[in-house]
C-alpha positions in Angstrom: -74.4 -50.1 -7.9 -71.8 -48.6 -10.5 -69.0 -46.8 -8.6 -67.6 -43.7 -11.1 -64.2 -42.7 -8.9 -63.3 -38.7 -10.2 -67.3 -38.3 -10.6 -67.8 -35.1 -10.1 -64.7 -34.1 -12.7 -64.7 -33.6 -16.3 -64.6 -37.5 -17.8 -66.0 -39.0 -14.9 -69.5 -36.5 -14.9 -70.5 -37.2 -18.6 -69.7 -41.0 -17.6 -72.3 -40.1 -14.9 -74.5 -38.3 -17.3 -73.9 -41.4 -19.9 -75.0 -44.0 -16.9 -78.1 -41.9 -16.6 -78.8 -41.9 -20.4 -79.1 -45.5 -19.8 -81.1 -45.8 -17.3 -78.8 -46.3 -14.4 -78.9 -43.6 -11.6 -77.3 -46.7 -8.6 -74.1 -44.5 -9.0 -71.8 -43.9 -6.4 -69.9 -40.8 -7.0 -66.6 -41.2 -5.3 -64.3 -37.0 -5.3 -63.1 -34.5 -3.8 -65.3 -31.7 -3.8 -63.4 -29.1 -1.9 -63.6 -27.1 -5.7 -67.6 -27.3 -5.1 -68.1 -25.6 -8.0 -67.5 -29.2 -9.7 -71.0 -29.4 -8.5 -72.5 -28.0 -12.0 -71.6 -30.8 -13.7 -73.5 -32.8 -11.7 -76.5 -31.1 -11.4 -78.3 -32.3 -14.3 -77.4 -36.1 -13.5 -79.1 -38.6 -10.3 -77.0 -40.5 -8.5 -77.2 -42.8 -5.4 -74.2 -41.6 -3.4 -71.4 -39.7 -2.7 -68.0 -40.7 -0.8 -65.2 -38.2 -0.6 -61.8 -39.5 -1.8 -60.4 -39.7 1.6 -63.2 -41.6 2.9 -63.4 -44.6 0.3 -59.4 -45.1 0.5 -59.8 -45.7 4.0 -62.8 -48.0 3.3 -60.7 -50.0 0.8 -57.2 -50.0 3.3 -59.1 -51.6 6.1 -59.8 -54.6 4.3 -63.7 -54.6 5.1 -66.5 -55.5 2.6 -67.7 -52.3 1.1 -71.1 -50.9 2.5 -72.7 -51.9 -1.3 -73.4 -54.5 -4.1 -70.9 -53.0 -6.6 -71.3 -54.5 -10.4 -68.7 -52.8 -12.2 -66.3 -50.0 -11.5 -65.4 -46.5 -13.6 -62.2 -45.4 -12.3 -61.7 -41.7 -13.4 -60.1 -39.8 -10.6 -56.7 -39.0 -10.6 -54.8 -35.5 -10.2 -54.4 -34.7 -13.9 -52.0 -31.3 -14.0 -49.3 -32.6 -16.0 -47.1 -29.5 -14.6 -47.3 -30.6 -10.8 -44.4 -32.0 -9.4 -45.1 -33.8 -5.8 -44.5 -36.8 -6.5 -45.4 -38.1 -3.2 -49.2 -36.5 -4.3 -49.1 -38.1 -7.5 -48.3 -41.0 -6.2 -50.8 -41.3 -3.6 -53.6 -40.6 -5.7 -52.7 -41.8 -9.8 -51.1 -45.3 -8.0 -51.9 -46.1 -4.8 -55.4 -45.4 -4.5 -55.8 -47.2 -8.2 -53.6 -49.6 -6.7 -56.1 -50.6 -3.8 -59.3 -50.1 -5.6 -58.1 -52.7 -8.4 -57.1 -55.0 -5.7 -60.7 -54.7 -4.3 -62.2 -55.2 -7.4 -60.1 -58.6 -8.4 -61.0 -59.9 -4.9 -64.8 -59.4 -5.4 -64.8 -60.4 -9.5 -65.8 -56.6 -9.8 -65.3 -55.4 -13.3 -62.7 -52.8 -13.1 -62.5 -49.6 -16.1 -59.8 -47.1 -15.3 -58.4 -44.4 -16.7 -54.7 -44.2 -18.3 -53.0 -41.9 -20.6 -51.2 -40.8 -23.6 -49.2 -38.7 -21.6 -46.9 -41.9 -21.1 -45.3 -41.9 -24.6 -43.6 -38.9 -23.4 -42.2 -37.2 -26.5 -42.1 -40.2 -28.8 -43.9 -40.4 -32.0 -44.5 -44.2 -31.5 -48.0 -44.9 -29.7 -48.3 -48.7 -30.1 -48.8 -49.7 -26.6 -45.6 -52.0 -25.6 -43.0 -50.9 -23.7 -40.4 -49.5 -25.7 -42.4 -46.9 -26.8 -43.4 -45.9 -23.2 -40.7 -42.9 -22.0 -42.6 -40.2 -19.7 -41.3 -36.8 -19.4 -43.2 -35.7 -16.0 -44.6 -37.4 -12.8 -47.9 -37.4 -13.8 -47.2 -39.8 -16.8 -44.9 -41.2 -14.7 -47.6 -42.1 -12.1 -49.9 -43.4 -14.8 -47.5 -45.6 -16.2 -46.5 -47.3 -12.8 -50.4 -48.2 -12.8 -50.3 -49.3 -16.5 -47.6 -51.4 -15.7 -48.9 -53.3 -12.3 -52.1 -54.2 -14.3 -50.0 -56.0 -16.7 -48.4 -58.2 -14.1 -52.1 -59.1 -12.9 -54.1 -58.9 -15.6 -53.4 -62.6 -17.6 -54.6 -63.8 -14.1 -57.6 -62.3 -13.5 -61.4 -63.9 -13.6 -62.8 -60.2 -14.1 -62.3 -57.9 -16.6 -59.4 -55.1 -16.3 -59.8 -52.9 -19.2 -57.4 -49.5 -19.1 -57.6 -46.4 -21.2 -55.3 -44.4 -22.3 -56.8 -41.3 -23.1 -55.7 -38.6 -26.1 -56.4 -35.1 -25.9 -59.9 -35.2 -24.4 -62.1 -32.0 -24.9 -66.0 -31.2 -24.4 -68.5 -30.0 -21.5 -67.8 -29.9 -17.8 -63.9 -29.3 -18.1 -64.5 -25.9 -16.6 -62.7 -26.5 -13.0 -59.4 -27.9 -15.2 -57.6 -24.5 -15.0 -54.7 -24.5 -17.1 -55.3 -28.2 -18.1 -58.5 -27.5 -19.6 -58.6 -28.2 -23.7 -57.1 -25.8 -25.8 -61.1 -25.6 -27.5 -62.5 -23.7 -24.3 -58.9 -21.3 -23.9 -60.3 -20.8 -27.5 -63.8 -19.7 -26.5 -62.2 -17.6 -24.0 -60.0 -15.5 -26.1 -62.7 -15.6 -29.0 -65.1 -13.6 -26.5 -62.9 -11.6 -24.8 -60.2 -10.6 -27.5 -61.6 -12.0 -30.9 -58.3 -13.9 -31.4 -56.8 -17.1 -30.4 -53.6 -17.8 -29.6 -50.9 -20.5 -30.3 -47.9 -21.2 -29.4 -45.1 -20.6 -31.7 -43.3 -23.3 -33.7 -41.2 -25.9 -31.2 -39.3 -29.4 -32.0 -39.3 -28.9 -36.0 -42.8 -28.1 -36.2 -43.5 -24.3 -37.6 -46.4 -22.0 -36.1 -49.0 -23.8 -34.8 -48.6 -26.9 -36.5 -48.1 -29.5 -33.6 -50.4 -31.9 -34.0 -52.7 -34.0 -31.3 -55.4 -36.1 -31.6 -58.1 -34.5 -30.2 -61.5 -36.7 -29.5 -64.5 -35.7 -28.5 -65.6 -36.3 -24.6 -68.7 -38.4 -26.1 -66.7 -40.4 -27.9 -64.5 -41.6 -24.6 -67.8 -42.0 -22.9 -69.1 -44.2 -25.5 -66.0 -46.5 -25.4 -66.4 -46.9 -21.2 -69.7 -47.8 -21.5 -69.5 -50.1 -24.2 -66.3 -52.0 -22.1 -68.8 -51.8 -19.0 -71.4 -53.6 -21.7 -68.6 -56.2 -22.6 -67.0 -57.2 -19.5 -65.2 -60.4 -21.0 -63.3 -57.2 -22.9 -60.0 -56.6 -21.3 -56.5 -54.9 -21.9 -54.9 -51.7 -22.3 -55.8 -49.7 -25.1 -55.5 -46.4 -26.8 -58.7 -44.2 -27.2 -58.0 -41.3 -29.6 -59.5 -41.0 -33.1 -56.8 -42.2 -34.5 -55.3 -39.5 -36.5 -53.7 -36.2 -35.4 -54.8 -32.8 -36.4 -53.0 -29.4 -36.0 -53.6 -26.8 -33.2 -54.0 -24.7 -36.8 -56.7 -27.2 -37.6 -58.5 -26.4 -34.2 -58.0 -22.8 -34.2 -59.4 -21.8 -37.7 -62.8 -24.6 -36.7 -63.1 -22.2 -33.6 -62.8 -18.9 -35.8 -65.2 -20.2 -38.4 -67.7 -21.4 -36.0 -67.2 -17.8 -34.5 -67.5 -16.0 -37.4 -64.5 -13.7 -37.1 -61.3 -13.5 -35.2 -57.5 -13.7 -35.7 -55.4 -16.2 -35.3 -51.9 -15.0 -33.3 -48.9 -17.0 -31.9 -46.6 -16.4 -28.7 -43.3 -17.8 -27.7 -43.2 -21.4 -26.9 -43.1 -21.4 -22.9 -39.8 -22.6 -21.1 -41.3 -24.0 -18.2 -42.4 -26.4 -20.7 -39.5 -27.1 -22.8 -38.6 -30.8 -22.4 -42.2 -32.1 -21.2 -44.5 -31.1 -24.2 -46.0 -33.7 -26.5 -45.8 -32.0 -30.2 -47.6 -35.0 -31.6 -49.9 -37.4 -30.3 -51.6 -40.2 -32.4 -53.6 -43.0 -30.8 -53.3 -46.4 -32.4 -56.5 -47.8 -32.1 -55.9 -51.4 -33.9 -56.0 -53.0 -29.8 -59.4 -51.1 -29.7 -60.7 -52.0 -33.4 -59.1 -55.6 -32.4 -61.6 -55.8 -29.2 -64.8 -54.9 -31.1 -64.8 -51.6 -30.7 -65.6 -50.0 -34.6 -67.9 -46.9 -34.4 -67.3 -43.9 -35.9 -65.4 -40.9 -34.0 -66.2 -37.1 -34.0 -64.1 -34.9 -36.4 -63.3 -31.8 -35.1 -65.3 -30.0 -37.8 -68.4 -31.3 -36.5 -66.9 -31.3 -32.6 -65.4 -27.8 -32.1 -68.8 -26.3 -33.0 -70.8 -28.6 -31.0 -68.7 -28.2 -28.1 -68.1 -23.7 -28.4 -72.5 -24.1 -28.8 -72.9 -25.5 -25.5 -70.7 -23.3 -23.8 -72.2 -20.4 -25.4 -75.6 -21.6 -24.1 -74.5 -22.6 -20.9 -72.7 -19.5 -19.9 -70.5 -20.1 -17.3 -66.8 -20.1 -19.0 
């Protein structure tokens, strides 16, 4: 069995859809489906099981063997709004319950792939992962970083593999149920269809009109880095998955109009509820990752804005 924690969310369910590509449908799907209509983006994928959130914590607090023959673990879930501020929350699900699943794992030599995030450089414009570059600006970062940090006192020591990621601005299917936190590409879509305009914000931290810059990656491109750890299980660390080069929310914006066909492109006063916790620029570096073995190509946003506004003109539920 493959566990995929956060299964039924956006990562986690083309991980599940990635497993089944492969062959594999022994997946456990560990969530919280009170949002059921997370269910769409399983419901072109098999899978063995499903544990709610609550219910596999307990399972791994009592100490007790786990009802199945686990060979490797896919740790997506986490709460992922950057804007909530319980830390208790955060805390409870980004560290603790990471915290206790990566002790089970360790116990039972269970290969362990979680989850981090860019979000713990904070503002910076440094994104080599050591510590000095690490300063997080909310409790969500905050929360990921406490976890990036444990796995470094127990990783040297381990006798399975512990292999984090720290993910870059992530975009493609089955981000739907992300709200506000869904990519900028599918707030895009939306405006595109409804208004045949997009919308950026204005210029903020030096940078004019639209010209922040993030490195956006393709969801298949994160999916084919988790499965290629799970493939390569003496492969451990922390590493950065972006594409390795930023591109402008200008960039983004005129792919979605030209893909469209029409549409303006409009801006709107940077927000103050996020004045102090915004990343202007993100840019993975990917020589840990290129170091590992990892050396395939990854999806321009030319060729992944289009793909991307396709399905979700064909799938229709936006």
């Amino acid at each position: 069995m493959i566990i995929v924690t956060g299964g039924a969310g956006f990562i986690g369910s083309n991980i599940v859809k990635g497993l089944n590509l492969k062959g594999r449908t022994d997946i456990i799907v560990v969530d919280d489906m009170e949002d059921g209509h997370k269910c769409f983006n399983l419901a072109d994928c098999v899978i063995a099981d499903y544990v709610h959130f609550e219910d596999f914590l307990f399972m791994l607090q009592s100490g007790e063997p786990l009802p199945w023959e686990i060979d490797a673990v896919s740790h997506q879930g986490a709460c992922t709004d950057t804007t909530e501020w319980d830390g208790e929350y955060m805390m409870r699900v980004n560290f603790e319950f990471s915290k206790h699943l990566l002790n089970h794992c360790l116990k039972q030599n269970i290969p362990f792939v979680y989850a981090s995030s860019a979000s713990v450089y904070g503002a910076g414009t440094d994104f080599r992962i050591t510590a000095e570059t690490e300063k997080p600006i909310n409790v969500y970062a905050w929360s990921k970083l406490v976890f990036d940090q444990y796995v470094r006192r127990v990783i040297d020591g381990a006798s399975s593999q512990i292999a984090g990621l720290r993910y870059f601005n992530v975009y493609g299917p089955n981000e739907y149920h992300k709200a506000g936190m869904a990519s900028v590409m599918l707030h895009f879509y939306r405006q595109l269809r409804d208004a045949n305009q997009v919308r950026l914000f204005s210029g903020c931290d030096g940078y004019s009109d639209g010209e922040q810059r993030r490195d956006f990656i393709h969801v298949d491109d994160v999916v084919k880095v988790n499965l290629w750890l799970l493939d390569n299980p003496d492969k451990s660390g922390i590493f950065n998955l972006g594409t390795g080069g930023s591109r402008t929310f200008n960039d983004v914006a005129k792919a979605a109009v030209g893909w469209n066909g029409s549409g303006d492109i409009s801006y709107i006063p940077f927000p103050d509820s996020l004045q102090g916790s915004y990343q202007s620029f993100t840019e993975a570096d990917i020589t840990g990752l290129q170091a590992a073995g990892y050396n395939d190509d990854f999806i321009a946003i030319e060729q992944g804005v289009p793909m991307y506004l396709d399905f979700l003109k064909t799938n229709g539920r936006p």
